[in-house]
C-alpha positions in Angstrom: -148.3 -72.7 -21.9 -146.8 -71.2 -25.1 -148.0 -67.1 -25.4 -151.0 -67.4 -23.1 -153.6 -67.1 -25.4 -155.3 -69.9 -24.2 -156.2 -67.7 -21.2 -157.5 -64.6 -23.1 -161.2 -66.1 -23.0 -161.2 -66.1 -19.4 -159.4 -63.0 -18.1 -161.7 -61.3 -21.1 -164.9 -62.8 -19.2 -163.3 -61.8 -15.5 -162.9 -58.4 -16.6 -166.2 -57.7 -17.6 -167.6 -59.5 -14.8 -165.5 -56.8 -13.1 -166.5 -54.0 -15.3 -170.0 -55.0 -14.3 -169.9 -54.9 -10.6 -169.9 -58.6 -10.1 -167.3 -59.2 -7.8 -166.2 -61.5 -5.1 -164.2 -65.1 -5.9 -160.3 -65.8 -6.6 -160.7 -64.3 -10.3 -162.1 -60.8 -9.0 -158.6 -60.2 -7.2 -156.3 -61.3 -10.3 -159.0 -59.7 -12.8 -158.1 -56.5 -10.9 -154.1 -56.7 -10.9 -155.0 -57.3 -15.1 -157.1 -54.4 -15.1 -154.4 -52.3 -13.4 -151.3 -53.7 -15.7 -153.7 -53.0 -19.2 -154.0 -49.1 -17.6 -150.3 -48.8 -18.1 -150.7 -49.3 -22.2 -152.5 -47.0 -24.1 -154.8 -49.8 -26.0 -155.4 -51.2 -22.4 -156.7 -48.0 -20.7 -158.6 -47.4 -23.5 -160.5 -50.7 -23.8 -161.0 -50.8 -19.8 -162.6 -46.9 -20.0 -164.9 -48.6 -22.5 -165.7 -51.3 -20.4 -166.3 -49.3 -17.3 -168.4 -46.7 -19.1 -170.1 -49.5 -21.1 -169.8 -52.8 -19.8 -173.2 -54.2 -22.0 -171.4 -52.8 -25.4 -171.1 -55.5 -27.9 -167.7 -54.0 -29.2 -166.3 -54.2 -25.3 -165.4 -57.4 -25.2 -163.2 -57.3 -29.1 -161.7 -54.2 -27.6 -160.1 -55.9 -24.1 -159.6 -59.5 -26.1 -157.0 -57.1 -28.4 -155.7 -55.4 -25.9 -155.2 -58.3 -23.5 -153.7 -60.3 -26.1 -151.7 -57.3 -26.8 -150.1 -57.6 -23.4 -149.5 -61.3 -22.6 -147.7 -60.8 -26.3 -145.4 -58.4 -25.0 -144.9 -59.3 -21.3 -144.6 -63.3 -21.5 -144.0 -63.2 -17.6 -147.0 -62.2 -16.8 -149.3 -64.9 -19.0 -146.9 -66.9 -17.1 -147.8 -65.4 -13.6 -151.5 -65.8 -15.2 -151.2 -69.7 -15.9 -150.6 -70.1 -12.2 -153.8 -67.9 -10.9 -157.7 -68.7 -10.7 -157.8 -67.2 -14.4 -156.5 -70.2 -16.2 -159.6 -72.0 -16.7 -162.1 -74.3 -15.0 -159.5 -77.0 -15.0 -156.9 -75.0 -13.2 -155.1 -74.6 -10.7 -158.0 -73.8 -8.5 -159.5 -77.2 -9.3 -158.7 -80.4 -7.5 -160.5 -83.8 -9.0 -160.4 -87.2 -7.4 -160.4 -90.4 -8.9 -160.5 -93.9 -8.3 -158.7 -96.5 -10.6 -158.2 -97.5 -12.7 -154.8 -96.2 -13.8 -153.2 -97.8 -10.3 -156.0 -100.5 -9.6 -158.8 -100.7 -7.7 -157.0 -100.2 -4.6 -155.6 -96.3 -5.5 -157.4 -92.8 -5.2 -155.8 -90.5 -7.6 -155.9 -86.8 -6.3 -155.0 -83.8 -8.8 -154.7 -80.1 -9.4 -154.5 -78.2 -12.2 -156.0 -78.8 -16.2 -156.6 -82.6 -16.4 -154.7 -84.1 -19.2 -151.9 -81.9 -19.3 -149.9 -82.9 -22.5 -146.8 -81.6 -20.9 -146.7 -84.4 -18.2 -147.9 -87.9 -18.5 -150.5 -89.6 -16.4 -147.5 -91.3 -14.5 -145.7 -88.4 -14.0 -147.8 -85.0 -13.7 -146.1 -83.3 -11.0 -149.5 -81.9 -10.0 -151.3 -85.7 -8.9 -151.2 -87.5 -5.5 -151.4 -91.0 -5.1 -153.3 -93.1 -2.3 -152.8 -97.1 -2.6 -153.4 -99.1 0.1 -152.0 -102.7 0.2 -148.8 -103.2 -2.1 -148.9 -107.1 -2.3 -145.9 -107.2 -0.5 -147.4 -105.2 2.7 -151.3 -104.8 2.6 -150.8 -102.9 5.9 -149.2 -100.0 4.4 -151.0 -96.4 3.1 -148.4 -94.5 0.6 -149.5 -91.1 -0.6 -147.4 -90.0 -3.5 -146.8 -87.2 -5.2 -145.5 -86.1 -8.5 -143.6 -89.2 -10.6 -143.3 -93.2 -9.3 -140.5 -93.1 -6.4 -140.8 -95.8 -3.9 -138.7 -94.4 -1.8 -138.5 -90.8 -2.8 -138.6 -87.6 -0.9 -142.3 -87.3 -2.3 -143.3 -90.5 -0.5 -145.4 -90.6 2.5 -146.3 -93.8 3.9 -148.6 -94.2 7.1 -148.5 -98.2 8.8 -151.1 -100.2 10.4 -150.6 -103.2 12.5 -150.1 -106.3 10.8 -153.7 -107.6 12.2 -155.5 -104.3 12.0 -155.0 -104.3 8.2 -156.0 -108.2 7.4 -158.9 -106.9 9.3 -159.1 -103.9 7.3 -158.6 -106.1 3.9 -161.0 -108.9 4.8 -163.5 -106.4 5.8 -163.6 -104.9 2.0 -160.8 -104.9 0.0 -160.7 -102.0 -2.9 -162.8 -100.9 -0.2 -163.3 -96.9 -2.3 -165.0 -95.1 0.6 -162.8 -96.3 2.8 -159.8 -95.5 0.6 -161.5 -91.6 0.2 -161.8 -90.8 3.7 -158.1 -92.0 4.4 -157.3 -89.6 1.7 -158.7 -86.6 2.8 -157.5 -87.8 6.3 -153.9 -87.3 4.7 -154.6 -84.5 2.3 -155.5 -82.3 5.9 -152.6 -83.8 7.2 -150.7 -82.2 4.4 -152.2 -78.8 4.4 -151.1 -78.3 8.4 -147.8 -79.3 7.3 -147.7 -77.0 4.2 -146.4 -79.7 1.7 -147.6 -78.2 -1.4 -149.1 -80.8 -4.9 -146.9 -80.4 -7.6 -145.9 -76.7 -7.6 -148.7 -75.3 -6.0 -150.0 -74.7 -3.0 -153.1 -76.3 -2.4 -155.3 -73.3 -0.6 -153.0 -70.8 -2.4 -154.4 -71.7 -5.9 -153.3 -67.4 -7.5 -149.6 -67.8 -7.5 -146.5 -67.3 -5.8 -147.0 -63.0 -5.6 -150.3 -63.5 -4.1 -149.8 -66.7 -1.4 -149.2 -63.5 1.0 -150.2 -60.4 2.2 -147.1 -58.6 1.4 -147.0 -58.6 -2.2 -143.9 -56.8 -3.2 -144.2 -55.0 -6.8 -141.4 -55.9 -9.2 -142.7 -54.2 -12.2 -141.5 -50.5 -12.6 -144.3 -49.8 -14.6 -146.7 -51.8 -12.5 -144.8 -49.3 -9.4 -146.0 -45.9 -11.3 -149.4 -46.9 -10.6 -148.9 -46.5 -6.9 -148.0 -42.5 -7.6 -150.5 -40.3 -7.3 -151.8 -38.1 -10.6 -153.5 -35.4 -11.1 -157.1 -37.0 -10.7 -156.2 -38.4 -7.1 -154.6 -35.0 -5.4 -156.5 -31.8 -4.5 -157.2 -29.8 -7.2 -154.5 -27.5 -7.8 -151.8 -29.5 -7.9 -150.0 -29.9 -11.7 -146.8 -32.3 -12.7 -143.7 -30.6 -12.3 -141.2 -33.4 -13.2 -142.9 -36.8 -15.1 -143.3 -40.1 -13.3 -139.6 -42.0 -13.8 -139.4 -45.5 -12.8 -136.2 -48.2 -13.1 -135.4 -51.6 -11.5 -132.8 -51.5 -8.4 -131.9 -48.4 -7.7 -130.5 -45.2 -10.5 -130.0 -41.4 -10.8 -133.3 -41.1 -9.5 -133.3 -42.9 -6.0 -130.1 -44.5 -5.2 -129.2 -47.7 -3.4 -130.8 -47.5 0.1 -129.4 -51.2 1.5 -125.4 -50.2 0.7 -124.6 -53.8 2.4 -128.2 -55.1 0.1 -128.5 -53.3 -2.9 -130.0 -56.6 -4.8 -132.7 -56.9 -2.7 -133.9 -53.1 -3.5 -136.0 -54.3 -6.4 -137.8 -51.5 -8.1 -138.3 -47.4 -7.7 -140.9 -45.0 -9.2 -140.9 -40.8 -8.9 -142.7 -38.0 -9.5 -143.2 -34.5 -8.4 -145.9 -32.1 -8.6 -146.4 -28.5 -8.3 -149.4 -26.6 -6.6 -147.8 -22.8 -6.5 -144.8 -21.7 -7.1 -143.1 -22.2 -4.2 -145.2 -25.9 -3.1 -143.9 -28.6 -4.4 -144.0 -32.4 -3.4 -141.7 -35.3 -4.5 -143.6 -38.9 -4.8 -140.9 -42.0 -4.0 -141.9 -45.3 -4.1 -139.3 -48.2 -3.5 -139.9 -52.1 -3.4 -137.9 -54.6 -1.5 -137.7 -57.9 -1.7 -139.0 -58.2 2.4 -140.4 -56.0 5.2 -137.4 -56.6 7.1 -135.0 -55.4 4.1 -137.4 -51.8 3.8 -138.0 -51.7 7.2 -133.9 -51.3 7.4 -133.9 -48.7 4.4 -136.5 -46.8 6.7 -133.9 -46.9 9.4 -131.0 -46.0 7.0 -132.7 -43.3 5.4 -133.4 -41.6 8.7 -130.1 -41.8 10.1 -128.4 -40.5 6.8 -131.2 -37.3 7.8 -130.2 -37.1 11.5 -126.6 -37.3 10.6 -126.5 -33.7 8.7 -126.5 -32.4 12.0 -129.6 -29.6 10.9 -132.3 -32.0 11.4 -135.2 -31.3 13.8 -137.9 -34.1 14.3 -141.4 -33.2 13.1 -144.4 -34.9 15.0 -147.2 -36.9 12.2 -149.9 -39.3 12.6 -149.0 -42.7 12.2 -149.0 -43.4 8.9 -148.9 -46.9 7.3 -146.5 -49.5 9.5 -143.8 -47.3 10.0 -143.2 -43.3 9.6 -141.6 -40.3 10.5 -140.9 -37.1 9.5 -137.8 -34.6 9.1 -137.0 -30.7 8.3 -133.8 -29.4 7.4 -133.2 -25.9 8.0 -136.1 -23.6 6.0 -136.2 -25.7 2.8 -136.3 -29.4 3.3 -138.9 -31.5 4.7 -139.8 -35.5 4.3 -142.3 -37.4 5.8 -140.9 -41.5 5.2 -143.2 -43.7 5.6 -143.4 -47.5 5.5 -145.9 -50.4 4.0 -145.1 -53.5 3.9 -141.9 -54.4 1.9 -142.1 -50.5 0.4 -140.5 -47.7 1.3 -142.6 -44.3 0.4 -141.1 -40.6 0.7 -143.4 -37.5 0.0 -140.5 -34.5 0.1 -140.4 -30.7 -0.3 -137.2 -29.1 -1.3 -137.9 -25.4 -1.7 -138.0 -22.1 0.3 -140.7 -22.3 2.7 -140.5 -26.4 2.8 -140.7 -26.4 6.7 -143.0 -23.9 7.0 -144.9 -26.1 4.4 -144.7 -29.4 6.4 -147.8 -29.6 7.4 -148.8 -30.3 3.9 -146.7 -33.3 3.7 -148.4 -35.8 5.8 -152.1 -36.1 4.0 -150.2 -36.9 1.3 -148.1 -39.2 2.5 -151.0 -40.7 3.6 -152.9 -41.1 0.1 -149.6 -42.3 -1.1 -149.9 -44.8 2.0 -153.2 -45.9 0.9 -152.1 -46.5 -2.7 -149.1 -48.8 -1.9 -151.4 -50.8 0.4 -153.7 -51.2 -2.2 -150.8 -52.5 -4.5 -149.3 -54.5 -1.6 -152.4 -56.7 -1.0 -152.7 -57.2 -4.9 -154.9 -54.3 -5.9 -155.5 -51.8 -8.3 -154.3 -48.6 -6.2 -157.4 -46.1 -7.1 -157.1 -44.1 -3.8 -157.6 -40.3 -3.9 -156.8 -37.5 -1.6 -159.8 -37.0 0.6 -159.9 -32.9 2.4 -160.7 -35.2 5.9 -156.6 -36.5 6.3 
């Protein structure tokens, strides 16, 4: 795929389709996770606030081709995540063409996904094409369905059997027979979806990639993860930064490993605390695992480490995201953890008057709730604190 710039036309066109209102489709949910990731550079946000305020300005679309170009330039990973979504062209991975010969005679249906003509593979041996012959000389009663490169008798090989009679029947009725040859292959191709066998490296109704072939979606990026804390714009007004957003991969100074037996599958952390009077403060923590299972036993882990001190009294909340509950310590701690998916979120007070202050806690665990879900299911978190939670 080299840099990606073969995909700038494309996400350019998605985001102003976006910027436009025109939503709905596989490219409006990628379209959005590039919107979010060019907010996080200074040329990006820039040429996005243009595009929203804008959208039918000539000089839009020069300003997010730079900036997008910009950032597939500098984050190579993600113009590869972006070769595997709806974004990389008509001829991607969200397109599936069928063919009859002749490249394996009359009597084969060729299925593929993905740009035709890929120069990286040849026609023989693009990982991303079925076949469907019927009738090798040697056994007209057999179906094979291959995938990927020639291999008779390769893991890749699936061959379906007739009788003996029922396929001289079959071949005196028509042979080459293509209709017949078509529905057989769609016959197998369902068969292959139930079983969730995948064409090439794709899975063939999850055309956007391996981060988005699930709900769950756990953010790697620690600078992808600061757009799940809340800013000014998105609290009550009032509240100011006290401490700047910090982010790092694993675990550091700022939140350390919460899986002691599991630290590698802590992937990624992002703080930051604000102020709304001198003695109200709030400390945003968001944490990605690599599973539900693995935060849902931080949650567990975090708590206990709480009950343990011994000074711990359980506070009652709403239920908040999949998992939460909340803690005071004596008159100047209280936490409200709360989980989402494979992310752990902590909004905490440390401070005189925390407990009395604990009531605070909860909204805002909630709008930080509502960001991380956003993020989780692929989105742009743009939630804001609303007087009603």
């Amino acid at each position: 795929m080299g840099d990606g710039r073969e995909l700038v036309p494309g996400v350019v066109e998605a985001l102003l389709r976006l910027a436009r209102g025109e939503t709905g489709g596989a490219r409006q949910a990628v379209a959005e996770v590039v919107r979010a990731r060019l907010r996080l550079m200074p040329e990006g946000a820039r040429a996005v606030a243009v595009a929203e305020a804008a959208p039918g300005d000539p000089r839009v679309r020069g300003a997010l081709t730079a900036a997008v170009v910009q950032l597939l330039a500098t984050d190579p990973g993600f113009a590869q995540y972006l070769g595997t979504t709806a974004l990389a062209g008509p001829g991607g991975p969200s397109t599936v063409q069928l063919r009859t010969g002749p490249a394996g005679g009359p009597a084969t249906v060729q299925l593929r996904t993905g740009p035709a003509g890929d120069p990286a593979t040849g026609p023989d041996g693009d990982p991303a094409t079925v076949q469907l012959r019927t009738g090798a000389e040697a056994d007209p009663a057999t179906v094979q369905l291959r995938t990927g490169p020639e291999s008779p008798s390769g893991p890749s090989t699936v061959q379906l059997r007739v009788g003996p009679a029922a396929g001289a029947r079959a071949l005196a009725a028509g042979r080459g027979n293509t209709a017949l040859i078509v529905a057989l292959a769609l016959v197998l191709i369902a068969a292959l979806v139930a079983l969730g066998i995948n064409l090439g490296s794709r899975p063939l109704l999850h055309p956007t990639g391996p981060d988005f072939a699930h709900a769950a979606r756990a953010v790697r990026d620690p600078a992808q993860l600061q757009g799940v804390l809340p800013d000014g714009a998105s609290l009550p007004g009032g509240w100011q930064v006290a401490a700047a957003p910090r982010s790092g991969t694993g675990s550091g100074a700022e939140v350390p490993c919460l899986l002691p037996d599991a630290c590698d599958q802590q992937l990624a952390y992002a703080t930051v605390t604000f102020r709304a009077v001198p003695v109200q403060a709030a400390r945003f923590t968001v944490v990605t695992f690599a599973s539900a299972d693995a935060a849902d036993r931080a949650f567990d882990g975090s708590l206990a480490q709480v009950d343990g001190t011994g000074d711990a009294t359980t506070v009652t909340v709403p239920s908040i995201g999949d998992r939460s509950a909340a803690r005071t310590r004596g008159a100047s701690t209280a936490e409200v953890l709360v989980r989402v998916g494979p992310t752990l979120l902590s909004v905490r007070d440390d401070g005189p008057g925390a407990a009395a202050a604990a009531p605070v806690l909860p909204p805002l665990a909630r709008l930080l709730a509502e960001r991380a879900q956003q993020a989780v299911d692929g989105r742009s978190p743009d939630a804001v604190f609303r007087s009603g939670d």
